[in-house]
mmCIF file of the N, C-alpha and C atoms, coordinates in Angstrom:
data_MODEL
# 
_entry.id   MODEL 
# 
loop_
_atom_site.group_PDB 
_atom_site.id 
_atom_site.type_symbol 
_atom_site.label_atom_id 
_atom_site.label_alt_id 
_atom_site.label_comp_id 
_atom_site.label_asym_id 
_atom_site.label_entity_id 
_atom_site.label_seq_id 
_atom_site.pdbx_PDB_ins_code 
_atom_site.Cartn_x 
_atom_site.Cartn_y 
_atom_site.Cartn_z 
_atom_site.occupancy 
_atom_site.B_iso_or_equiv 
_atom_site.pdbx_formal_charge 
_atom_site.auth_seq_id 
_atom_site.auth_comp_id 
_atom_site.auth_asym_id 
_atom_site.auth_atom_id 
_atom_site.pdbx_PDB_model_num 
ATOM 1   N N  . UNK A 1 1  ? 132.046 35.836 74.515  1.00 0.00 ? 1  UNK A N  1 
ATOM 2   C CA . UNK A 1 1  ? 131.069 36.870 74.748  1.00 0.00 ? 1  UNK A CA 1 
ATOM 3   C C  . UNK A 1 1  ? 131.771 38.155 75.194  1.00 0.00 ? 1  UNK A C  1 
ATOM 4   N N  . UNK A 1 2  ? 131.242 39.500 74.567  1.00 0.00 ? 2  UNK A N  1 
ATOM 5   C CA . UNK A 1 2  ? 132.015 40.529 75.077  1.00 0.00 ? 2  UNK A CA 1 
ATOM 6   C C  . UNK A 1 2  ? 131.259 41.013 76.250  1.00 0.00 ? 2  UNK A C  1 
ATOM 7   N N  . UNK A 1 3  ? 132.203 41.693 77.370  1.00 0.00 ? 3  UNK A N  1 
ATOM 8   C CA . UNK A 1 3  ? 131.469 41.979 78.335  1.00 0.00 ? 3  UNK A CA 1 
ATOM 9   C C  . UNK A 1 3  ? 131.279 43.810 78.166  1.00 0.00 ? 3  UNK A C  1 
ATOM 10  N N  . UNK A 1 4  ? 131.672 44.324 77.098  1.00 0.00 ? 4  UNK A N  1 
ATOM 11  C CA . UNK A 1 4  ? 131.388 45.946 77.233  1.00 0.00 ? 4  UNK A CA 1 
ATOM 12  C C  . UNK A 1 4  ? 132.757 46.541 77.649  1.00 0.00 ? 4  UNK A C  1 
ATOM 13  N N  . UNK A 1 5  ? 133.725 46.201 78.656  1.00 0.00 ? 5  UNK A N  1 
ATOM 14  C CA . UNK A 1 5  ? 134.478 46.513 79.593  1.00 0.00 ? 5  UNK A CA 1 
ATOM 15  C C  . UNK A 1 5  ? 135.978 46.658 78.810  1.00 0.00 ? 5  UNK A C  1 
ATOM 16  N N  . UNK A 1 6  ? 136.867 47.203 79.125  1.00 0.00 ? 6  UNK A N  1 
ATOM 17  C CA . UNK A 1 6  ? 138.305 47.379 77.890  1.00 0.00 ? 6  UNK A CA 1 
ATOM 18  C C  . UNK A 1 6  ? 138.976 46.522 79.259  1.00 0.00 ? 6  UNK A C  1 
ATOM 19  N N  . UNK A 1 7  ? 139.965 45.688 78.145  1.00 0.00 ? 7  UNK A N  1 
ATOM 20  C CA . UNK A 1 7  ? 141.042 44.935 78.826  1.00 0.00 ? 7  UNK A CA 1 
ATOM 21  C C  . UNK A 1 7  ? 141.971 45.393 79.279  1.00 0.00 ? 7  UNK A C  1 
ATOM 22  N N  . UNK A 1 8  ? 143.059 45.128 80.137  1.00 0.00 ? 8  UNK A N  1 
ATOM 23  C CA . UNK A 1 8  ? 143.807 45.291 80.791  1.00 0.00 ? 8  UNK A CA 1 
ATOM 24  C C  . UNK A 1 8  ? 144.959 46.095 79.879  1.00 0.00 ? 8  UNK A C  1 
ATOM 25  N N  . UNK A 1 9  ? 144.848 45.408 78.482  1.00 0.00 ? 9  UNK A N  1 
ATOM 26  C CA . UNK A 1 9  ? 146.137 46.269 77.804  1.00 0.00 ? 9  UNK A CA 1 
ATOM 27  C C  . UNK A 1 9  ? 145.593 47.409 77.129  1.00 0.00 ? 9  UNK A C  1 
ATOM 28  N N  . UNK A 1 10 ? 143.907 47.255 76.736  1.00 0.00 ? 10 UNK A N  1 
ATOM 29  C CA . UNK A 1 10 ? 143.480 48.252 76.404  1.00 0.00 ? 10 UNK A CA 1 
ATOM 30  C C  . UNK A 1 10 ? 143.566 49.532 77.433  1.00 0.00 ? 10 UNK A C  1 
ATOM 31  N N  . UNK A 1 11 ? 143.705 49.159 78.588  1.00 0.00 ? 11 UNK A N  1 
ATOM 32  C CA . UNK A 1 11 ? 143.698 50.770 79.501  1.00 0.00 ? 11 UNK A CA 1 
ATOM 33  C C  . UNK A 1 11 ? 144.991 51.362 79.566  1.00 0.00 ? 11 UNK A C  1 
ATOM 34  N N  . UNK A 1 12 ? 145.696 50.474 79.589  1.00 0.00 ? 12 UNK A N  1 
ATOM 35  C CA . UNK A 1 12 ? 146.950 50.616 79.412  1.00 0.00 ? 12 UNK A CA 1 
ATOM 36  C C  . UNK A 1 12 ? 147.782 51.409 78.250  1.00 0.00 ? 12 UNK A C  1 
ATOM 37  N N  . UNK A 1 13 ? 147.113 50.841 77.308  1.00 0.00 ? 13 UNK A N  1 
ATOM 38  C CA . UNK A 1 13 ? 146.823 52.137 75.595  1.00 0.00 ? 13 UNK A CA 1 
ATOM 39  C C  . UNK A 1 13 ? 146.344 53.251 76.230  1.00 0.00 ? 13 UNK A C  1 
ATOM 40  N N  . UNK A 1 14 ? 145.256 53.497 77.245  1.00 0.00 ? 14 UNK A N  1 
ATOM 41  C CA . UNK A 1 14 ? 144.050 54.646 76.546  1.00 0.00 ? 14 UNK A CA 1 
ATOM 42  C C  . UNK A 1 14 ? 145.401 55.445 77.420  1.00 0.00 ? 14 UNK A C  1 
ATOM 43  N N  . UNK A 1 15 ? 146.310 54.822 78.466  1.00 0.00 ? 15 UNK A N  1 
ATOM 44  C CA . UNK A 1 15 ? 146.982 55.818 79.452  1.00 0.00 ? 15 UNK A CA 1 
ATOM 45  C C  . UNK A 1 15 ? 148.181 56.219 78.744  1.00 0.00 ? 15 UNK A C  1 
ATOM 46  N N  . UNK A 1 16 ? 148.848 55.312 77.990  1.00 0.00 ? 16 UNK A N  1 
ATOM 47  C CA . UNK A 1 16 ? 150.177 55.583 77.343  1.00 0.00 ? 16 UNK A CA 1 
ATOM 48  C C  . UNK A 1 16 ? 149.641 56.718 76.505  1.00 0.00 ? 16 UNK A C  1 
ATOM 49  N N  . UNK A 1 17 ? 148.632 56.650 75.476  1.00 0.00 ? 17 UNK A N  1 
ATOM 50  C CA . UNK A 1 17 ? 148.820 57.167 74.384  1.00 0.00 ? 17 UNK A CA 1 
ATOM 51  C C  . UNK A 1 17 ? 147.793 58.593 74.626  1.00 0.00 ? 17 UNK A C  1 
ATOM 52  N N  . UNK A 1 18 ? 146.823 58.734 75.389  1.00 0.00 ? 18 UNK A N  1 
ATOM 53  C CA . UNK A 1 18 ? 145.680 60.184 76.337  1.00 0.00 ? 18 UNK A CA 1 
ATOM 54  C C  . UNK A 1 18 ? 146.786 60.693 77.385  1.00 0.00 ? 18 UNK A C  1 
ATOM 55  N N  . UNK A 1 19 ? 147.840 60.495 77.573  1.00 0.00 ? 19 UNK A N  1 
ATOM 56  C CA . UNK A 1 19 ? 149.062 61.523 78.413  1.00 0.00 ? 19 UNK A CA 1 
ATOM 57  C C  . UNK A 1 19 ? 149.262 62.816 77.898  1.00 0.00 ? 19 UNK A C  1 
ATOM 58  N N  . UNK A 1 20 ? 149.459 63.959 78.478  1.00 0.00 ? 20 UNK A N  1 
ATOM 59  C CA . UNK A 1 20 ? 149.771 65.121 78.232  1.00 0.00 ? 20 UNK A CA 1 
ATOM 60  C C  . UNK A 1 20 ? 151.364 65.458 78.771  1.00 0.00 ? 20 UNK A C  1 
ATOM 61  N N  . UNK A 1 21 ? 152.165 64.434 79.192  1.00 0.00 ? 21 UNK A N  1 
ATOM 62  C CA . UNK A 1 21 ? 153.531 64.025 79.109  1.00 0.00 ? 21 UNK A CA 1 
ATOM 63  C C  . UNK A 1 21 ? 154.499 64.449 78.393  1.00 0.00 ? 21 UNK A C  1 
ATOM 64  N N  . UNK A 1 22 ? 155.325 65.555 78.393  1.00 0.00 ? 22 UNK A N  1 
ATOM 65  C CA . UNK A 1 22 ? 155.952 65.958 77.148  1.00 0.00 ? 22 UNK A CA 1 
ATOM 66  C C  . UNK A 1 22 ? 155.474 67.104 75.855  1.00 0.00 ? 22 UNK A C  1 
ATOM 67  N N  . UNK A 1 23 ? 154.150 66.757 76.121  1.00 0.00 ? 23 UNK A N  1 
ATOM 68  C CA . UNK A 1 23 ? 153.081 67.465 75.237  1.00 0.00 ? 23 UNK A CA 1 
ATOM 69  C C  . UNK A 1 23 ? 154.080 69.108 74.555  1.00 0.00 ? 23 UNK A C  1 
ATOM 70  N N  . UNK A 1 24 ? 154.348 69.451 75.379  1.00 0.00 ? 24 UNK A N  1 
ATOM 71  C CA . UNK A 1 24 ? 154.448 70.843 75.391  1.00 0.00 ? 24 UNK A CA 1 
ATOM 72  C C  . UNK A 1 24 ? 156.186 71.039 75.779  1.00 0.00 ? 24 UNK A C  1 
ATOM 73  N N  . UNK A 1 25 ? 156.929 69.757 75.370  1.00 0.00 ? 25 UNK A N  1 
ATOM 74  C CA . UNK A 1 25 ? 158.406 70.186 75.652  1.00 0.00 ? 25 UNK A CA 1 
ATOM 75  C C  . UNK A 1 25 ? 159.099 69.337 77.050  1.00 0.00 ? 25 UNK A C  1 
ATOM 76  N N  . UNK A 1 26 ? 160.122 69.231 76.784  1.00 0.00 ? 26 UNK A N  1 
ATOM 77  C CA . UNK A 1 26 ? 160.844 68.419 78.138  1.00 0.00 ? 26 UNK A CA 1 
ATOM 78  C C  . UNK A 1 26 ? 160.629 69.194 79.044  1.00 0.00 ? 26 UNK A C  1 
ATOM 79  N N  . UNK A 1 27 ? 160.935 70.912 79.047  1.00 0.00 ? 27 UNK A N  1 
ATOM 80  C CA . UNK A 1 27 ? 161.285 71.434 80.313  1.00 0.00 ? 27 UNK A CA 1 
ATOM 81  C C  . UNK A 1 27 ? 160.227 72.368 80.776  1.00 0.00 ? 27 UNK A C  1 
ATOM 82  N N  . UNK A 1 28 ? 158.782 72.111 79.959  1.00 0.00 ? 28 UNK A N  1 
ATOM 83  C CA . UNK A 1 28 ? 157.146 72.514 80.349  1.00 0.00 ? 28 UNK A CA 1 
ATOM 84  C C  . UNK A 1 28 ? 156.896 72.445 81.970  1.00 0.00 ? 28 UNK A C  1 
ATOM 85  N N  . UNK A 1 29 ? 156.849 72.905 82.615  1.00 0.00 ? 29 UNK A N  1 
ATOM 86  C CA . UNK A 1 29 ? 156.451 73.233 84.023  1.00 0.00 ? 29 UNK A CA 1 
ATOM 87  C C  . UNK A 1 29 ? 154.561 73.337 84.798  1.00 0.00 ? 29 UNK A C  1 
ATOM 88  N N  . UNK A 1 30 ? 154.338 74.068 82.975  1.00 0.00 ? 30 UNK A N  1 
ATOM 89  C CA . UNK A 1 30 ? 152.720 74.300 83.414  1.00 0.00 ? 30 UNK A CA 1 
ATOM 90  C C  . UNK A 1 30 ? 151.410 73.614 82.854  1.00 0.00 ? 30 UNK A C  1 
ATOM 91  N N  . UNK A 1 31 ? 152.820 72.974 81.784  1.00 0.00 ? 31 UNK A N  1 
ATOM 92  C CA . UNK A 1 31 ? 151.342 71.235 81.859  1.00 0.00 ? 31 UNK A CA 1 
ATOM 93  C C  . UNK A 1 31 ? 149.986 71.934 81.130  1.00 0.00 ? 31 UNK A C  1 
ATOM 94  N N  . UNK A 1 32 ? 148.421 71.059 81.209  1.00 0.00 ? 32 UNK A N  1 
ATOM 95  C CA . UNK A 1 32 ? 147.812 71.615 80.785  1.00 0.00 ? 32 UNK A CA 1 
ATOM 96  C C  . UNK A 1 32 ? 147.046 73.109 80.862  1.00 0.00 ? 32 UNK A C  1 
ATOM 97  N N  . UNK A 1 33 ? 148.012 73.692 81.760  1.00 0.00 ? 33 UNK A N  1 
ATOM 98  C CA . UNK A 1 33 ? 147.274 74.926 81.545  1.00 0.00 ? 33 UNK A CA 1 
ATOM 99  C C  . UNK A 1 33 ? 147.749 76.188 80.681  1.00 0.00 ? 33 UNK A C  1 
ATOM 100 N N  . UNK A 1 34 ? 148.763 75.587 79.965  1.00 0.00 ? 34 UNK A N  1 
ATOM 101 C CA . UNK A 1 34 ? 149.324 75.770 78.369  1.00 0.00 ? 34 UNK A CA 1 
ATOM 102 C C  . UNK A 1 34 ? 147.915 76.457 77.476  1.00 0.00 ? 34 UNK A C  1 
ATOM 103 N N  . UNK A 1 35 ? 146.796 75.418 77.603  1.00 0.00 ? 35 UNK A N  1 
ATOM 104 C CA . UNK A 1 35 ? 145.792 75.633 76.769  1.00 0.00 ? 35 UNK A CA 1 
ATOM 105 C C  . UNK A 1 35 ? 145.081 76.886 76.811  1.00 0.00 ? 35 UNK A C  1 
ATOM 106 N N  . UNK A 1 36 ? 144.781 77.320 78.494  1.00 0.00 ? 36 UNK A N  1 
ATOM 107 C CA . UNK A 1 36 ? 144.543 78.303 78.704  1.00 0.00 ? 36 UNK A CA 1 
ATOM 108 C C  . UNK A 1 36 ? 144.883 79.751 77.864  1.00 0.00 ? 36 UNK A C  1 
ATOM 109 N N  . UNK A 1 37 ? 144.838 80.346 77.333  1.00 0.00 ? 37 UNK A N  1 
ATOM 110 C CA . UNK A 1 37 ? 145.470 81.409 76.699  1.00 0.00 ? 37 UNK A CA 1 
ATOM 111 C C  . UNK A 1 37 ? 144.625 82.770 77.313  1.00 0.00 ? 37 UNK A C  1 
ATOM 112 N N  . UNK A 1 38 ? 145.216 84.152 76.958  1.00 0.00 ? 38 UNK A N  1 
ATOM 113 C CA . UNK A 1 38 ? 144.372 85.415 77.250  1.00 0.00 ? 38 UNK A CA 1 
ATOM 114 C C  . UNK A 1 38 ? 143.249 85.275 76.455  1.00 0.00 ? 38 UNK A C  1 
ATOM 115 N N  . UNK A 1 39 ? 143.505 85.680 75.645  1.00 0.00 ? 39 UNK A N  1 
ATOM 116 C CA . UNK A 1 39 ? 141.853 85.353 74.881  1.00 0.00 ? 39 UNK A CA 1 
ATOM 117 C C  . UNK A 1 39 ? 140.542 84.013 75.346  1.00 0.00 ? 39 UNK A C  1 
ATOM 118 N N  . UNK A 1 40 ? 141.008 83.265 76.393  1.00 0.00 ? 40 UNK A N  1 
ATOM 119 C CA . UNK A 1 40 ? 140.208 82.169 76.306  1.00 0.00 ? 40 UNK A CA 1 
ATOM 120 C C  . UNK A 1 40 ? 140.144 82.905 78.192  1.00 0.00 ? 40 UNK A C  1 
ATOM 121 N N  . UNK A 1 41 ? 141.023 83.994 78.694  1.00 0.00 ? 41 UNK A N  1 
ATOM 122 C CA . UNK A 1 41 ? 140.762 84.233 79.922  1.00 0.00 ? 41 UNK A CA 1 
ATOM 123 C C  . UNK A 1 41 ? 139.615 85.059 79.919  1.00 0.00 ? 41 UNK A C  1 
ATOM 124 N N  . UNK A 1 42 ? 139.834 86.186 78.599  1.00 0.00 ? 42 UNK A N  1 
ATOM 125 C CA . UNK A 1 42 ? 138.851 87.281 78.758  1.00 0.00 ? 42 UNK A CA 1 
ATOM 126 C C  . UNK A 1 42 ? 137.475 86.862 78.109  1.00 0.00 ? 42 UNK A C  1 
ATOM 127 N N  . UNK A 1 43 ? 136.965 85.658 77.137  1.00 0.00 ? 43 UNK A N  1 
ATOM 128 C CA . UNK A 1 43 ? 135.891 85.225 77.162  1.00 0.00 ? 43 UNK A CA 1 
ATOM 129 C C  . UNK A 1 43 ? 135.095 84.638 78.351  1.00 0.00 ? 43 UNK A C  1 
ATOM 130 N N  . UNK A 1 44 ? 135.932 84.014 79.175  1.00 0.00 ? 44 UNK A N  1 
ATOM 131 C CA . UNK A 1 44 ? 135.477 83.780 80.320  1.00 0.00 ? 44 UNK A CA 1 
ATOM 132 C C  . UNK A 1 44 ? 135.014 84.285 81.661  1.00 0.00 ? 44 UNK A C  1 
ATOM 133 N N  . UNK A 1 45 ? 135.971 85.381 81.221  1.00 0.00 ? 45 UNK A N  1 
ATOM 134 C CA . UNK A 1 45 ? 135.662 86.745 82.221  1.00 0.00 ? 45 UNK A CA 1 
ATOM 135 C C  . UNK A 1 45 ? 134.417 87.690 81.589  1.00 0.00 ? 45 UNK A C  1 
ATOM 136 N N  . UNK A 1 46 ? 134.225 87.109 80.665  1.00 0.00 ? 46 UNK A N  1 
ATOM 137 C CA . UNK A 1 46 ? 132.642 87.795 79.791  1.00 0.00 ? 46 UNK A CA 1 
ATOM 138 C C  . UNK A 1 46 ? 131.555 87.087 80.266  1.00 0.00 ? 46 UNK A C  1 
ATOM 139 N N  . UNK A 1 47 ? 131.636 85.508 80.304  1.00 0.00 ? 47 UNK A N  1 
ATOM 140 C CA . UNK A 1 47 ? 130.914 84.745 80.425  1.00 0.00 ? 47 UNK A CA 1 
ATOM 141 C C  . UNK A 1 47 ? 130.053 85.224 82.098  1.00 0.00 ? 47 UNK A C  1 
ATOM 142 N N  . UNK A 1 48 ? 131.485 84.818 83.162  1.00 0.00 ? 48 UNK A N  1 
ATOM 143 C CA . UNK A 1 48 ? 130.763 85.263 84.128  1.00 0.00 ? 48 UNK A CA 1 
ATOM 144 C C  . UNK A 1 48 ? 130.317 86.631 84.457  1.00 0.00 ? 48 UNK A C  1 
ATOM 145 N N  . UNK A 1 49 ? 130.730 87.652 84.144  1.00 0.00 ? 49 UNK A N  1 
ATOM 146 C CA . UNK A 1 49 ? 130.241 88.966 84.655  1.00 0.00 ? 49 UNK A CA 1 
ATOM 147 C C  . UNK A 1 49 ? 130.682 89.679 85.828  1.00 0.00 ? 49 UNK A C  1 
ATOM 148 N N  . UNK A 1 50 ? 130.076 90.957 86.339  1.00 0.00 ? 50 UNK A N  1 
ATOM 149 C CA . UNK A 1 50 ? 130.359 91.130 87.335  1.00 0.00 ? 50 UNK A CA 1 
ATOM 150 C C  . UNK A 1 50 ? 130.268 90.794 88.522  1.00 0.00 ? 50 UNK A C  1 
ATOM 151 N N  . UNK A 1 51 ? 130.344 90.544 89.589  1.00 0.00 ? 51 UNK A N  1 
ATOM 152 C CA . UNK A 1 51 ? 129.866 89.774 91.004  1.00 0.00 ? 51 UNK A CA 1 
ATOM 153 C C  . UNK A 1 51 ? 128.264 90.348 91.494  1.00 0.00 ? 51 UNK A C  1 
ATOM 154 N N  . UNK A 1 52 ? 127.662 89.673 91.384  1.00 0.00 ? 52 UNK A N  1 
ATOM 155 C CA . UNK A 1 52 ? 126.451 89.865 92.638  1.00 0.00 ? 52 UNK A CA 1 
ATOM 156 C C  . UNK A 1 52 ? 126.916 90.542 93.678  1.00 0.00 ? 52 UNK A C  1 
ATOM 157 N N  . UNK A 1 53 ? 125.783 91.363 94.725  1.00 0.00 ? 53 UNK A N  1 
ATOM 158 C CA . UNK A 1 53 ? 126.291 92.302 96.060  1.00 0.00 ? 53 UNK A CA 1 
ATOM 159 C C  . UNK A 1 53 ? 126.869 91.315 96.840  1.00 0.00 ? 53 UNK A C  1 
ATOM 160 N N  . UNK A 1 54 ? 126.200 89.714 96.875  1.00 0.00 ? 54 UNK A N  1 
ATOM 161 C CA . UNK A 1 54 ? 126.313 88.950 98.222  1.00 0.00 ? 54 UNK A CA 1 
ATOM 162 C C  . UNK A 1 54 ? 128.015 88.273 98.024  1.00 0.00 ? 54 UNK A C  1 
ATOM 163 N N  . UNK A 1 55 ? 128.333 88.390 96.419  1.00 0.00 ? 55 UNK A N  1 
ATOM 164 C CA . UNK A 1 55 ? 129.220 87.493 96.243  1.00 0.00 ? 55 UNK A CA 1 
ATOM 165 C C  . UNK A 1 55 ? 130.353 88.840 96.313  1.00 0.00 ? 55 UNK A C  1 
ATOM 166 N N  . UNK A 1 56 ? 130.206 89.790 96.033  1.00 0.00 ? 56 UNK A N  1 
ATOM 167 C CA . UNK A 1 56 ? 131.255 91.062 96.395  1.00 0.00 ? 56 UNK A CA 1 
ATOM 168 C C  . UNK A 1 56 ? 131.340 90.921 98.152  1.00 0.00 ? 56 UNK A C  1 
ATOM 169 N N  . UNK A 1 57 ? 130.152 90.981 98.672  1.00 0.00 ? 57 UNK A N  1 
ATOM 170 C CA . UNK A 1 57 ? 130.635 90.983 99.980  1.00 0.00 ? 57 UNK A CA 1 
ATOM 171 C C  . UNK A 1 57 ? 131.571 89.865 100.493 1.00 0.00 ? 57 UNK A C  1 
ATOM 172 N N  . UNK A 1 58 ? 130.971 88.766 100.150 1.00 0.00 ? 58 UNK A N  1 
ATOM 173 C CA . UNK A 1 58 ? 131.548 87.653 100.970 1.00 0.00 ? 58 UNK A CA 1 
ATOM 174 C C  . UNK A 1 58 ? 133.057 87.733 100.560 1.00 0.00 ? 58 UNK A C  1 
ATOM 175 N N  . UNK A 1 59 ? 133.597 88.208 99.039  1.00 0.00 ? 59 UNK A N  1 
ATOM 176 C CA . UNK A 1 59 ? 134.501 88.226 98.751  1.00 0.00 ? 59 UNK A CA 1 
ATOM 177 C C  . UNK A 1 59 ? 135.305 89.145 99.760  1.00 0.00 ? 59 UNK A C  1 
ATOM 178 N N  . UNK A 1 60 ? 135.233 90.800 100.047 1.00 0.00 ? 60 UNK A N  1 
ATOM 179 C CA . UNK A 1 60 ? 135.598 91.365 101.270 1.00 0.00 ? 60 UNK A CA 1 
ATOM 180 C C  . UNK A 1 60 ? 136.054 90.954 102.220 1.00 0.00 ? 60 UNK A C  1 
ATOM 181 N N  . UNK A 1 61 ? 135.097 89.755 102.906 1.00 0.00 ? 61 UNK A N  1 
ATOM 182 C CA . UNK A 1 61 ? 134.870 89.823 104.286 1.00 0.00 ? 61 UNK A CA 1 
ATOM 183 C C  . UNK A 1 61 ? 136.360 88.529 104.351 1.00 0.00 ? 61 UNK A C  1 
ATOM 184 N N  . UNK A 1 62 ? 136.123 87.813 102.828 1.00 0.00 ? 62 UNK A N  1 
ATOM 185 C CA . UNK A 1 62 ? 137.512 86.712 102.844 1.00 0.00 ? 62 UNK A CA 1 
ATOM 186 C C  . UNK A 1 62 ? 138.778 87.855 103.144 1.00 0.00 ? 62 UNK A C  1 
ATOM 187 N N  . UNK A 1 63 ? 138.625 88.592 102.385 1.00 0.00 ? 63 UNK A N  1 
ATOM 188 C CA . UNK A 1 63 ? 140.308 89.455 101.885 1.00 0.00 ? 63 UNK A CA 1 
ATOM 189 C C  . UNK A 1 63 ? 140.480 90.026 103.187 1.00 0.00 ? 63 UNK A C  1 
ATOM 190 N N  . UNK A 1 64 ? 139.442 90.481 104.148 1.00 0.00 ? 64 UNK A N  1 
ATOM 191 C CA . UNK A 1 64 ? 139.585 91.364 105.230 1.00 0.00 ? 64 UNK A CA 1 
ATOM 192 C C  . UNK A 1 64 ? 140.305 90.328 106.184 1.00 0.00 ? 64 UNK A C  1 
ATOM 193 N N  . UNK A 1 65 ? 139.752 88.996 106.366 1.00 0.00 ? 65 UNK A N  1 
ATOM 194 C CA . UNK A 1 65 ? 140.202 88.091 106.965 1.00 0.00 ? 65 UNK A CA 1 
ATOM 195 C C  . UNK A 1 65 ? 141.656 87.782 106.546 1.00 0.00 ? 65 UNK A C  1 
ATOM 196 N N  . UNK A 1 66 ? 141.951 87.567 105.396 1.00 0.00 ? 66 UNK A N  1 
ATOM 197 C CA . UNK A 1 66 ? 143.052 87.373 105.343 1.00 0.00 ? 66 UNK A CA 1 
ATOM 198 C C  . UNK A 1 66 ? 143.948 87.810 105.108 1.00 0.00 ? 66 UNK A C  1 
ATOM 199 N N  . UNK A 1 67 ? 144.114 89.563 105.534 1.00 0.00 ? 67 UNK A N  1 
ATOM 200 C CA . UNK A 1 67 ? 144.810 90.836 105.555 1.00 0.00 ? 67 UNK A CA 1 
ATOM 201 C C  . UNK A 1 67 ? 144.843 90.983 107.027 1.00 0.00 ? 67 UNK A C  1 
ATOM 202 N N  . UNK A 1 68 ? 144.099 90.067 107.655 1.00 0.00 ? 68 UNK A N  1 
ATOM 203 C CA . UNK A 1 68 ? 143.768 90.071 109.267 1.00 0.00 ? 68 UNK A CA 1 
ATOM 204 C C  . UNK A 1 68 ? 143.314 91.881 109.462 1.00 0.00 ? 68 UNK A C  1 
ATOM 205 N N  . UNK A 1 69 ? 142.501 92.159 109.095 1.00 0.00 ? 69 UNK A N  1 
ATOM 206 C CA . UNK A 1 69 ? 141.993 93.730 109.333 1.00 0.00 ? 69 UNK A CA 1 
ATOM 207 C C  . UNK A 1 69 ? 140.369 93.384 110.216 1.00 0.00 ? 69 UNK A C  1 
ATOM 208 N N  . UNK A 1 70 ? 140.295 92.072 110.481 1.00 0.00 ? 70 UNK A N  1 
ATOM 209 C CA . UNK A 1 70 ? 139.010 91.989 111.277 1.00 0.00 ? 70 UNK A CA 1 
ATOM 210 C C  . UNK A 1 70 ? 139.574 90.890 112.399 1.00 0.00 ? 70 UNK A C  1 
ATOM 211 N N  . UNK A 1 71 ? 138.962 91.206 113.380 1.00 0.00 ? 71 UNK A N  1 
ATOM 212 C CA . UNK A 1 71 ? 139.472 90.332 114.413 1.00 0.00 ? 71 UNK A CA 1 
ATOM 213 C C  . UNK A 1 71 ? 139.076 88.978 114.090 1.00 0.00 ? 71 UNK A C  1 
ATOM 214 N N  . UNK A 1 72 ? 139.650 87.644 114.806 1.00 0.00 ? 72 UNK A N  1 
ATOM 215 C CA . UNK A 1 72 ? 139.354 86.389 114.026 1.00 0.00 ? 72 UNK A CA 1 
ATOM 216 C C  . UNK A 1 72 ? 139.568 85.419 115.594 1.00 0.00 ? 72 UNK A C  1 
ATOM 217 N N  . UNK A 1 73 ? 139.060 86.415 116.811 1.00 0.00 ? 73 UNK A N  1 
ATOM 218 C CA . UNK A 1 73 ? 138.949 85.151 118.261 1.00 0.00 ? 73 UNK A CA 1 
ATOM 219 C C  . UNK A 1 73 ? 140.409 85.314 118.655 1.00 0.00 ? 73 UNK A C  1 
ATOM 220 N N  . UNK A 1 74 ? 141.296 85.393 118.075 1.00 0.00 ? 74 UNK A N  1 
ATOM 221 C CA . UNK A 1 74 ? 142.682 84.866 118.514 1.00 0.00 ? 74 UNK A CA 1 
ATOM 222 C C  . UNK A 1 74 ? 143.616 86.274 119.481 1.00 0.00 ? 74 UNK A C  1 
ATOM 223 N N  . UNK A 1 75 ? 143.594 85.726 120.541 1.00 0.00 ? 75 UNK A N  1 
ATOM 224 C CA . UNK A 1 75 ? 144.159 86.853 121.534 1.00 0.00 ? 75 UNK A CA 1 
ATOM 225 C C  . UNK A 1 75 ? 145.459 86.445 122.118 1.00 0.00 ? 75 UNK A C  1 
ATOM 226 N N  . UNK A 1 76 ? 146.376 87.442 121.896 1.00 0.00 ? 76 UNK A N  1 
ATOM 227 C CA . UNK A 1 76 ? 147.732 86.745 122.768 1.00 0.00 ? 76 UNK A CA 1 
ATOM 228 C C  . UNK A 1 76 ? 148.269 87.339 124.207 1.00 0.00 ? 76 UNK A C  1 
ATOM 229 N N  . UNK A 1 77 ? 148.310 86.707 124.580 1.00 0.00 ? 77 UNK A N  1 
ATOM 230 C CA . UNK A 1 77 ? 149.170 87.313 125.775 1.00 0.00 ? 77 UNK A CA 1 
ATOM 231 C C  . UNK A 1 77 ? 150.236 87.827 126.320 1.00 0.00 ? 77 UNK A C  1 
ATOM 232 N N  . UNK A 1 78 ? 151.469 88.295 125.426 1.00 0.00 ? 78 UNK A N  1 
ATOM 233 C CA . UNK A 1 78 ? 152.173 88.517 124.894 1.00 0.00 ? 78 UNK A CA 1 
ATOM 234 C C  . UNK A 1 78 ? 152.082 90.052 124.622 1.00 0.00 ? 78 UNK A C  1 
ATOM 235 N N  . UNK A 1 79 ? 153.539 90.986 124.943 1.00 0.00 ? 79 UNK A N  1 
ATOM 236 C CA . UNK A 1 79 ? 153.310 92.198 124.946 1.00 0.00 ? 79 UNK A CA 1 
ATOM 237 C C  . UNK A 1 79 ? 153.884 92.398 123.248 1.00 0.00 ? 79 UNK A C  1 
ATOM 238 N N  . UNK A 1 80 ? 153.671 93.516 122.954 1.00 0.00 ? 80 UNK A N  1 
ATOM 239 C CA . UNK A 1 80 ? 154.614 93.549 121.719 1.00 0.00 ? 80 UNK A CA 1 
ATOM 240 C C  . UNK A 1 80 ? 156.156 93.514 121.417 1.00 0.00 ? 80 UNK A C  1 
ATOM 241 N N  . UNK A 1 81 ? 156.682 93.591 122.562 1.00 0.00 ? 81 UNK A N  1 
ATOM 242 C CA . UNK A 1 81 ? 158.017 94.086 122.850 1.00 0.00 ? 81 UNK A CA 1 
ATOM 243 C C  . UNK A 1 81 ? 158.428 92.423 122.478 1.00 0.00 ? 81 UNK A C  1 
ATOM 244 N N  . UNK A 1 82 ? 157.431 91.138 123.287 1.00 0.00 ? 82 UNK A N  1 
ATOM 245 C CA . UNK A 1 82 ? 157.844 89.863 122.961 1.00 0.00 ? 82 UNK A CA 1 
ATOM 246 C C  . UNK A 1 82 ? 157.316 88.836 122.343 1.00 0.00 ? 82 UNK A C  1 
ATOM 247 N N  . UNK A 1 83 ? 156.984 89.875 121.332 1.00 0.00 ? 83 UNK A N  1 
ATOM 248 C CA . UNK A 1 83 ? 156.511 88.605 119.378 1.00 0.00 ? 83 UNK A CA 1 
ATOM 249 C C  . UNK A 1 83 ? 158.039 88.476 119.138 1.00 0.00 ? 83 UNK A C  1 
# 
């Protein structure tokens, strides 16, 4: 009776032979994102559009944070002379 389910050597196929291993050369570094191309960046950059206000802001308020241009709680005690 079959149970639906692939055998042990069958997965073992689907992994040897569905690898992206080599795909693209011995000394490939960037793997599948090979596929990626410009043209497949700037359709995508069509797809989504420009940002919403809320999603421009929140974007800001990340970059401000992590340009440290907004305070973030953290106070030192420490003069400048001894960073």
């Amino acid at each position: 009776m079959t149970t639906g389910h692939p055998t042990k050597d069958e997965v073992l196929g689907y992994l040897r032979d569905r690898r992206n291993w080599g795909r693209w050369g011995a000394d490939d570094q960037r793997g599948a994102i090979n596929l990626i191309t410009p043209e497949k960046r700037v359709r995508a950059a069509l797809v989504v559009g420009p940002p919403t206000p809320p999603v421009a802001a929140i974007a800001q308020i990340a970059e401000d944070f992590v340009l440290r241009r907004m305070p973030c709680g953290h106070r030192s005690f420490l003069s400048a002379e001894e960073h």
